[in-house]
C-alpha positions as CSV (number, residue, x, y, z in Angstrom):
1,X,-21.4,10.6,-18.3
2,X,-20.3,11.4,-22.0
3,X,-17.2,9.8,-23.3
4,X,-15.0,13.1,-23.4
5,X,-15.3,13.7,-19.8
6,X,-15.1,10.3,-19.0
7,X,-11.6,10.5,-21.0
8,X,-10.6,13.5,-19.5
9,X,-11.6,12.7,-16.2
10,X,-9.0,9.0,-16.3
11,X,-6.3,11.5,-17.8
12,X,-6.4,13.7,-15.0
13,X,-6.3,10.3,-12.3
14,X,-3.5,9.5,-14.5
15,X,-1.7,12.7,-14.0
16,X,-2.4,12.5,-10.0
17,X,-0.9,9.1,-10.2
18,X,1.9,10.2,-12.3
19,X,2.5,13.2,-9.6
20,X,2.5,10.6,-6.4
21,X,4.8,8.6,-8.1
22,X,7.0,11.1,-9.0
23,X,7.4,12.4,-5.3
24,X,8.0,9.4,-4.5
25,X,10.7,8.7,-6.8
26,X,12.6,11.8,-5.5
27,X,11.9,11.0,-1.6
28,X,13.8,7.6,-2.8
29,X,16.7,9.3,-4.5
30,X,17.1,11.9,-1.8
31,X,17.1,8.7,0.8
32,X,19.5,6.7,-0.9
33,X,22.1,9.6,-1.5
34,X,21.7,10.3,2.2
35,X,22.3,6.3,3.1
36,X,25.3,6.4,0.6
37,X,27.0,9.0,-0.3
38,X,26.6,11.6,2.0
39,X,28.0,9.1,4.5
40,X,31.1,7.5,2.7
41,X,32.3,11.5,2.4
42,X,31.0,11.9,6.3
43,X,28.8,14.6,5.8
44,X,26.5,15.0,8.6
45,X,23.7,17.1,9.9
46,X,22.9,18.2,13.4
47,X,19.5,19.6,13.9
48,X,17.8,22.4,12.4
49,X,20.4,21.8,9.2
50,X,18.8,22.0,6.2
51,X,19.7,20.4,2.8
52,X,19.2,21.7,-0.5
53,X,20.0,21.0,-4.3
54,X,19.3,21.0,-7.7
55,X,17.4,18.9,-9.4
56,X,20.2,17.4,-11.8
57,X,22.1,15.8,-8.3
58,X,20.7,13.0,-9.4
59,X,22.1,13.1,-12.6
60,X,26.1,13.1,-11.5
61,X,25.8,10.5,-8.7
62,X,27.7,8.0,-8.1
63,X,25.4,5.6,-7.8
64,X,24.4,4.3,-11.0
65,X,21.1,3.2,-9.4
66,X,20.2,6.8,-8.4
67,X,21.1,7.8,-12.1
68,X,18.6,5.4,-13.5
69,X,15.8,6.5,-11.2
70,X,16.5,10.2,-11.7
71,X,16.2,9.5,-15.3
72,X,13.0,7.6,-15.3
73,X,12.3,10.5,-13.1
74,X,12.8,13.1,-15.9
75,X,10.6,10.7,-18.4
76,X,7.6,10.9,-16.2
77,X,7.8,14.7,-15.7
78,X,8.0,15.1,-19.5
79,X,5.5,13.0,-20.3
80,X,3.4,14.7,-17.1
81,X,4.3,18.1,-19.3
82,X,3.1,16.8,-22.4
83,X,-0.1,15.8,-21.4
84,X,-0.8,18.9,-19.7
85,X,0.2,21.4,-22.7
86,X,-1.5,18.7,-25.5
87,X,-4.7,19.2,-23.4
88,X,-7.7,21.8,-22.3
89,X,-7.0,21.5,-18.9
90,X,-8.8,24.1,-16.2
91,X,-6.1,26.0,-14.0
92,X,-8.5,24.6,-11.0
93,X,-8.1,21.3,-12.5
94,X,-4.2,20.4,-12.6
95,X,-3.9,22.8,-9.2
96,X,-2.1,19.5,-7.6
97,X,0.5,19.7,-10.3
98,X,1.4,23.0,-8.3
Protein backbone atom coordinates (compact mmCIF):
# COMPACT_ATOMS: atom_id res chain seq x y z
CA UNK A 1 0.00 0.00 0.00
CA UNK A 2 1.51 3.52 -0.87
CA UNK A 3 2.26 5.83 1.97
CA UNK A 4 -0.64 8.41 1.25
CA UNK A 5 -3.29 5.94 1.56
CA UNK A 6 -1.68 4.34 4.31
CA UNK A 7 -1.78 8.07 5.95
CA UNK A 8 -5.07 8.71 5.03
CA UNK A 9 -6.34 5.49 5.89
CA UNK A 10 -4.84 5.90 10.03
CA UNK A 11 -6.47 9.52 9.81
CA UNK A 12 -9.77 8.26 9.06
CA UNK A 13 -9.32 5.30 12.17
CA UNK A 14 -8.40 8.38 14.00
CA UNK A 15 -11.45 10.26 13.15
CA UNK A 16 -13.73 6.98 14.00
CA UNK A 17 -11.92 6.88 17.20
CA UNK A 18 -12.36 10.50 17.82
CA UNK A 19 -16.31 10.06 16.98
CA UNK A 20 -16.66 6.94 19.65
CA UNK A 21 -15.09 8.91 22.07
CA UNK A 22 -17.01 11.76 21.60
CA UNK A 23 -20.38 9.94 22.10
CA UNK A 24 -19.20 8.76 24.72
CA UNK A 25 -18.22 11.81 26.38
CA UNK A 26 -21.82 13.15 25.93
CA UNK A 27 -23.56 9.72 27.14
CA UNK A 28 -21.30 10.66 30.34
CA UNK A 29 -22.33 14.19 30.69
CA UNK A 30 -25.98 13.46 30.01
CA UNK A 31 -25.59 10.55 32.92
CA UNK A 32 -24.07 12.64 35.38
CA UNK A 33 -26.50 15.73 35.05
CA UNK A 34 -29.26 13.13 35.33
CA UNK A 35 -27.47 11.47 38.67
CA UNK A 36 -27.02 15.12 39.97
CA UNK A 37 -28.71 17.77 39.06
CA UNK A 38 -31.79 16.83 37.73
CA UNK A 39 -32.36 15.08 41.12
CA UNK A 40 -31.28 17.76 43.76
CA UNK A 41 -34.06 20.11 41.76
CA UNK A 42 -36.49 16.76 41.76
CA UNK A 43 -37.10 16.58 38.27
CA UNK A 44 -38.41 13.33 37.25
CA UNK A 45 -39.59 11.41 34.34
CA UNK A 46 -42.28 8.85 34.03
CA UNK A 47 -42.24 6.78 30.93
CA UNK A 48 -42.51 7.74 27.42
CA UNK A 49 -40.97 11.38 28.74
CA UNK A 50 -38.46 12.50 26.62
CA UNK A 51 -35.51 14.90 27.36
CA UNK A 52 -34.03 17.35 25.15
CA UNK A 53 -31.31 20.15 25.08
CA UNK A 54 -28.75 22.07 23.62
CA UNK A 55 -25.61 21.35 23.28
CA UNK A 56 -24.11 24.26 25.53
CA UNK A 57 -26.01 22.53 28.89
CA UNK A 58 -22.99 21.44 29.48
CA UNK A 59 -21.42 24.55 29.53
CA UNK A 60 -23.61 26.36 32.47
CA UNK A 61 -23.70 23.36 34.83
CA UNK A 62 -23.19 23.22 37.98
CA UNK A 63 -20.94 20.79 38.19
CA UNK A 64 -17.64 21.87 37.44
CA UNK A 65 -16.72 18.29 36.34
CA UNK A 66 -19.40 18.28 33.65
CA UNK A 67 -17.92 21.73 32.47
CA UNK A 68 -14.56 20.26 32.04
CA UNK A 69 -15.74 17.34 30.06
CA UNK A 70 -18.04 19.40 27.89
CA UNK A 71 -15.17 21.42 27.14
CA UNK A 72 -12.71 18.69 26.27
CA UNK A 73 -15.76 17.75 24.43
CA UNK A 74 -15.83 20.98 22.19
CA UNK A 75 -11.80 20.47 21.59
CA UNK A 76 -12.28 17.06 20.04
CA UNK A 77 -15.17 18.12 17.86
CA UNK A 78 -13.02 21.06 16.57
CA UNK A 79 -10.17 19.31 16.06
CA UNK A 80 -12.57 16.33 14.38
CA UNK A 81 -13.68 19.62 12.06
CA UNK A 82 -10.38 20.49 11.28
CA UNK A 83 -9.17 17.39 10.04
CA UNK A 84 -12.09 16.86 7.92
CA UNK A 85 -12.08 20.51 6.10
CA UNK A 86 -7.80 20.36 5.95
CA UNK A 87 -8.33 17.08 4.08
CA UNK A 88 -9.71 15.31 0.55
CA UNK A 89 -11.98 13.33 2.26
CA UNK A 90 -14.84 11.21 0.06
CA UNK A 91 -18.52 11.98 1.26
CA UNK A 92 -18.70 7.89 1.40
CA UNK A 93 -15.74 8.14 3.45
CA UNK A 94 -16.56 10.34 6.71
CA UNK A 95 -20.44 8.95 6.23
CA UNK A 96 -20.04 7.94 10.15
CA UNK A 97 -19.32 11.53 10.99
CA UNK A 98 -23.06 11.82 9.96
Amino acid sequence: MNPKKKYKKQLLKALEELAFTESLLLETMTNLMLLKELKENNITFKKGDTFSFEDDIFDYSEDKNIRRIAKLRGKILKTMHKIVTKNDFKDKEIEFLA
